[in-house]
N, C-alpha and C positions, 0 to 999 in steps of 0.2 A: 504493500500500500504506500510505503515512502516515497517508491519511485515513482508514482504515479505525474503524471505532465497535468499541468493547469487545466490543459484542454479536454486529458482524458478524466479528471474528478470532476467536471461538470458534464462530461458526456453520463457518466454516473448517476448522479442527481437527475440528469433527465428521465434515466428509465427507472428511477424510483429508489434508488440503493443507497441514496446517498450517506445513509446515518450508518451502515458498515466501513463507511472509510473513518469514522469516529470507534470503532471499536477498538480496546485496548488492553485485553484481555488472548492472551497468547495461547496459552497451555491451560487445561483442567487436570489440577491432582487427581492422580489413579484413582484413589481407592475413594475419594468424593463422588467422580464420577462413575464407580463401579455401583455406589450405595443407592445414587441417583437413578441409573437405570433399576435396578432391582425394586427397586419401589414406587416404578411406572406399573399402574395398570392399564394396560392396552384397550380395553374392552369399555370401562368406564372412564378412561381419560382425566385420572387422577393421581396424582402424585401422594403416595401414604407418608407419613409422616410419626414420632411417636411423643406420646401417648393417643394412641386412637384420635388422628386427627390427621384431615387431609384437604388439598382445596383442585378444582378442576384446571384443567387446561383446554381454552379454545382457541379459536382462528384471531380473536379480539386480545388473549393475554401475547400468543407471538404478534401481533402487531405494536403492544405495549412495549414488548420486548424489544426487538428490531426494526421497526414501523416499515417495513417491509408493504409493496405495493399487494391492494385488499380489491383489486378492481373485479369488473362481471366474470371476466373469463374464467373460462378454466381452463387448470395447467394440465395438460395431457402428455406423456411418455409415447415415443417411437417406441413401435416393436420390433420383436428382433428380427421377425418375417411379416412378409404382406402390407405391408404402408404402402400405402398410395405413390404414384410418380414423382411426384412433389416433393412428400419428404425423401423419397428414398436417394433423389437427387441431389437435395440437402446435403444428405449423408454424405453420400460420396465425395461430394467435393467440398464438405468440411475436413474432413480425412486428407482428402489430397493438400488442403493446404497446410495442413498442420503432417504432414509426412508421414503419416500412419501405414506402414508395410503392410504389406498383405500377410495375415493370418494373426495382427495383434490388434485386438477389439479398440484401444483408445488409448489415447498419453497417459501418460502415468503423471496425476496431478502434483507431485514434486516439480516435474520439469517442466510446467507450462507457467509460471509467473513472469519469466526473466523472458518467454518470446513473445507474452502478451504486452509486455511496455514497448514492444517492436511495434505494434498492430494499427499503431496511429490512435485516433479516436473517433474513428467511424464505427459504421455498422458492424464489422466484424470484429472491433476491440470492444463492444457491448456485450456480443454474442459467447464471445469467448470471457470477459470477466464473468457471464452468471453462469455459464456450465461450470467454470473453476469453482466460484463460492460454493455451489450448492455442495460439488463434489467435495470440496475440501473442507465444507464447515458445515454443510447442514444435512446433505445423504449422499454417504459417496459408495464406494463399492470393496469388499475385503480385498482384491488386490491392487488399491488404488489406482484402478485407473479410473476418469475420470467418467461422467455422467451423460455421455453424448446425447444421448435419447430427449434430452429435453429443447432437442433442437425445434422438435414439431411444433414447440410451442415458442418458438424463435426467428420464425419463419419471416415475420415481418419488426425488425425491430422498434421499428418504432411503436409497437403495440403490445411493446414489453410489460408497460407499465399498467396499463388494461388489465394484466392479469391477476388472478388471485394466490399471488405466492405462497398468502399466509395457510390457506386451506391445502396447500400442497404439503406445506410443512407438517401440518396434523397428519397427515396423512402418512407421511415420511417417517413421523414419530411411532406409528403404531407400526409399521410395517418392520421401523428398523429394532422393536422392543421386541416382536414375536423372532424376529430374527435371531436375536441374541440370548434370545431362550432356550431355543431349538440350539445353536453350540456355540454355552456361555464363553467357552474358552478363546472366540475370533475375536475380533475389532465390535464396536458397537459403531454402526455405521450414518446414526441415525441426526437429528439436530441437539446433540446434548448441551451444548452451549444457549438454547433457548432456554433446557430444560434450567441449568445451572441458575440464570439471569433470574427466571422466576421465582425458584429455590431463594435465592439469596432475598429479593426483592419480595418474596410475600412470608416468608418467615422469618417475624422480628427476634433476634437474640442478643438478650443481653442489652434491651434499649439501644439496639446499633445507633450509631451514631452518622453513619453513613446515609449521604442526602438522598431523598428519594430523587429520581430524573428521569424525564421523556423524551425519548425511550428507554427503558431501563438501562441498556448498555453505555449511557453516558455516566453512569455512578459510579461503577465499576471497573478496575482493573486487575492487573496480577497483582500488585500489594496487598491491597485492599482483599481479594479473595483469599489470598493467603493467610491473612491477618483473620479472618471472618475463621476458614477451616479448622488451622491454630486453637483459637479460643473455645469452639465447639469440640474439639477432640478433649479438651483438657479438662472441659465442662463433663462430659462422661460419652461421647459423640454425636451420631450427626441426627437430625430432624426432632431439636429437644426446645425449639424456640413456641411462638405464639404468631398463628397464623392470620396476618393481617388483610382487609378487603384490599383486592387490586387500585390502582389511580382510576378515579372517578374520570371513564369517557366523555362526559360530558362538560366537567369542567374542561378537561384538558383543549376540547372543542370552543367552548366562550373564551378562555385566555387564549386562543388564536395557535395552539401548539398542532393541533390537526387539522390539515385543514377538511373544507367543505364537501368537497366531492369522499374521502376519505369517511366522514365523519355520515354520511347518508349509508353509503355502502358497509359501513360497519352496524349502522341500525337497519339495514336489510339482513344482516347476516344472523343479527340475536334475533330478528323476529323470527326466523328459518328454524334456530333451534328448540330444541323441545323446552317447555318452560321449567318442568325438571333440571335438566342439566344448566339451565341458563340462572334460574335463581335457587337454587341448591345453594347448602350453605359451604360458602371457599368458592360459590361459582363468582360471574362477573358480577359488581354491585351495580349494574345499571339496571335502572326502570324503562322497560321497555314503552312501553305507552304513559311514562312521562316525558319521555323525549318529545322537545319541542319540535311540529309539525313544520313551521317555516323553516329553510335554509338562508337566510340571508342572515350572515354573520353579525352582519352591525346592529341585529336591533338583540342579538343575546351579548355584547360584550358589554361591560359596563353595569348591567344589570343588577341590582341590588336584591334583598331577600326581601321577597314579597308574603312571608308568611308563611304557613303549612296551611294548604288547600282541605276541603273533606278529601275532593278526588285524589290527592297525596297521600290522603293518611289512608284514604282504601287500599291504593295502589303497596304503597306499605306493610298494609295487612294482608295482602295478596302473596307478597314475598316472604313475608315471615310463617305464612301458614306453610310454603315447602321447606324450611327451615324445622319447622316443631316436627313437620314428618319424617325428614333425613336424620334429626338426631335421636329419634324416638326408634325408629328402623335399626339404627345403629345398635341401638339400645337391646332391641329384642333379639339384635344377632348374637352381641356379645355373650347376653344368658345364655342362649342356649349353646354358644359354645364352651363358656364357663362351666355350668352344669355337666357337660360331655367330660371336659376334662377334670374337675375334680375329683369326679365317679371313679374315672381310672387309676387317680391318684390315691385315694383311699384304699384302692388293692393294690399297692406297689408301698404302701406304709402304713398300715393300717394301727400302729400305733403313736403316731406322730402328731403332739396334743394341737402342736402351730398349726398344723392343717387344717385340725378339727374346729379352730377358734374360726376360719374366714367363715362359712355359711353362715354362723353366727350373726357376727358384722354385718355379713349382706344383706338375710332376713331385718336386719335391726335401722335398715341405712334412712327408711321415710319414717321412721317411729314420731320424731319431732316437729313435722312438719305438719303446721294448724290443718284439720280437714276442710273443706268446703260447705257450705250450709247444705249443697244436696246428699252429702257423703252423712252428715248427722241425720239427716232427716231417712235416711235409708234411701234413697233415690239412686245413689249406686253404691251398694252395700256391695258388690260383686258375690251376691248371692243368685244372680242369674245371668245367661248369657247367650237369652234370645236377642233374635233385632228390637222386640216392643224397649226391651229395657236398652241394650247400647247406641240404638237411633233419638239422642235426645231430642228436649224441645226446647230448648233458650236460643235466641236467635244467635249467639255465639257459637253455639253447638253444629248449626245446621251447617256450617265450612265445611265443618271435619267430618261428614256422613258419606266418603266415599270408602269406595270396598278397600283402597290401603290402607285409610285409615283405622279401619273397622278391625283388619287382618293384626294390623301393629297393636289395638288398641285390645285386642285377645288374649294376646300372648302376654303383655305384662300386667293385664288381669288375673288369668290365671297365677301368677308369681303373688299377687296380693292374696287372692284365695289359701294360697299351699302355705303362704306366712304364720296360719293360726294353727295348722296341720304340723308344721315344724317347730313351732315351737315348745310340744308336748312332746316331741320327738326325746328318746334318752339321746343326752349329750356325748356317750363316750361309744357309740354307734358308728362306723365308717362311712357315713352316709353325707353324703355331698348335694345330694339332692335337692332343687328348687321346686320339683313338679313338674318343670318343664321338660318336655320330649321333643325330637325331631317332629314327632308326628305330634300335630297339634289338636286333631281329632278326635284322638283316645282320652276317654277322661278316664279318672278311678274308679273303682267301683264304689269307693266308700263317699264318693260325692253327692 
């Protein structure tokens, strides 16, 4: 990036890249970025963290990250047979100019920096800086060679920036974690330096002191990361901080850091996702349908607080109701795999008095906590547990009467129920038991 000519970092900035010529962040410690991937889930698109706590990754946090071009397109991969005329010609005579022999699939991304400062700062020095990046920083390949395939979607460079990189990069990410599952032992080839950025930038440790900045990658460098790993190792290791909401899109949008066309196409993007994953708690803290309707920048900058609207605080309570379900979920997984494992631990020690003390504690954990006027009055005694009794009637109630709710809202009823069963239980019993089963169907007989 040093060698970079005047002419070629603003041919950069044209096709949208320009905040990677600000990146300053070289190397990811091994064994940081080994813990990092290991605790990508693929499937759910969250990064775990410990103690039971995690926040998601979408198209909007790698834009946070790298502000990386969010435009309509989409970024499509050459195959390795059958493409059309167009690209396959592409092909060929990208190869020819960059001197690729026959029978070696593409340069090996070590050796293309030093011929890319050759390239001038036309079309083909654009083309060949985003196959490098990608391949070299964000999805390259186990024998590094570099990513040619993404030429199909290079075809016109000027329409680089149209495209939707960030959703490439998700993409990229799931593909390159199942990858590295399948043989942990290769390269992890995927965008972990997004993963890292957001890592650092959404879990506060230690009151970091470190300024938050847009794009994330302007806060951070190698010191600085090193200095962050350092202190969490020594603290007892990694993912032990307090995970904070990502930068407010919206503001970032009114102080003029995003611009306009960006900041549309990224409220196209969260209304696309499911409202789950999008306001899940750790997801993005944007209000989807508080976002201002008009685009003309000037009449949101400046703007002062006008208050908290009804339609804000509904909007509000919209978001927090899939909050009370994500941690309440969480809640009914963890019993029932707490309950799994105690059970087996009681026959592997079955005199071990510490062990016997946790059911204890757990049965004892809501004992303090005032009841509700309906829980006194018998209204939810969790002496039943048909619909007449868990379909309340308070207009508060009536959110939470969907069948997840219902499902979540079973399982740690029953835990209430089993509390007055266990507590006559003989203490010196190897019995770990909460009542709860995998199978949530079967009740006692003695119920």
């Amino acid at each position: 990036m040093k060698g970079l000519s005047p002419e070629q970092r603003e041919a950069i900035n044209e096709i949208g890249f320009g905040c990677l010529l600000e990146l300053d962040i070289t190397q990811i410690c091994g064994d940081l970025g080994i813990w990092l991937v290991r605790n990508i889930n693929p499937y759910s698109l969250t990064l775990s963290l410990a103690p039971n706590s995690s926040f998601c990754i979408t198209e909007v946090d790698v834009y946070l990250a790298l502000k990386l071009p969010c435009g309509p397109k989409y970024v499509e991969e050459a195959k390795d047979r059958g493409n059309d005329e167009v690209v396959e010609e592409a092909i060929i005579n990208w190869k020819k100019r960059w001197g690729v022999r026959k029978g070696v699939t593409a340069p090996v991304t070590t050796t293309m920096p030093d011929k890319i400062l050759t390239h001038g700062h036309g079309d083909n020095f654009k083309v060949d800086f985003v196959i490098y990046t990608f391949s070299n920083l964000l999805y390259g390949h186990q024998a590094r060679h570099c990513n040619y395939k993404l030429l199909m979607a290079l075809l016109e460079p000027s329409q680089i920036c149209n495209f939707n990189w960030c959703e490439y990069v998700i993409r990229a990410l799931v593909k390159a974690v199942k990858e590295f599952r399948k043989n942990p032992s290769g390269f992890f080839c995927g965008p972990l330096i997004v993963v890292l950025l957001l890592y650092l930038d959404r879990v506060e440790f230690e009151s970091s002191t470190v300024e938050r900045k847009f794009p994330i990658l302007l806060g951070w460098d190698d010191k600085k990361v090193t200095e962050r790993k350092n202190n969490e190792l020594r603290a007892g290791g990694y993912g032990q901080g307090c995970v904070v909401p990502p930068m407010n899109l919206i503001k970032l949008y009114q102080l003029g850091y995003v611009p306009q066309q960006d900041f549309v196409r990224l409220k196209q993007i969260l209304m696309n996702l499911p409202r789950l994953y999008n306001q899940r708690e750790g997801g993005p803290s944007v209000d989807i349908d508080a976002i201002p309707q008009s685009t003309d920048v000037g009449e949101r900058r400046g703007e002062g607080d006008q208050g908290t609207s009804s339609s804000q605080i509904h909007e509000e309570k919209k978001a927090y109701i899939e909050s009370v379900l994500a941690v309440n979920k969480k809640l009914s997984t963890s019993l029932l795999e707490w309950n799994e494992v105690m059970n087996k631990a009681s026959k592997f020690f079955p005199c071990s008095k510490f062990l016997k003390q946790i059911p204890k504690l757990v049965v004892h954990l809501g004992d303090d906590n005032p009841h509700s006027p309906e829980e006194k009055s018998g209204q939810v005694s969790g002496e039943d547990t048909n619909d007449d009794h868990l379909r309340l009637n308070s207009e508060d109630d009536e959110i939470f009467e969907s069948d997840e709710f219902m499902e979540v809202f079973q399982v740690i009823e029953r835990l209430g129920r089993k509390k007055k069963i266990d507590r006559v239980v003989d203490p010196m019993m190897p019995s770990f038991s909460l009542g709860i089963s995998s199978d949530l169907n079967n009740e006692d007989s003695g119920e």
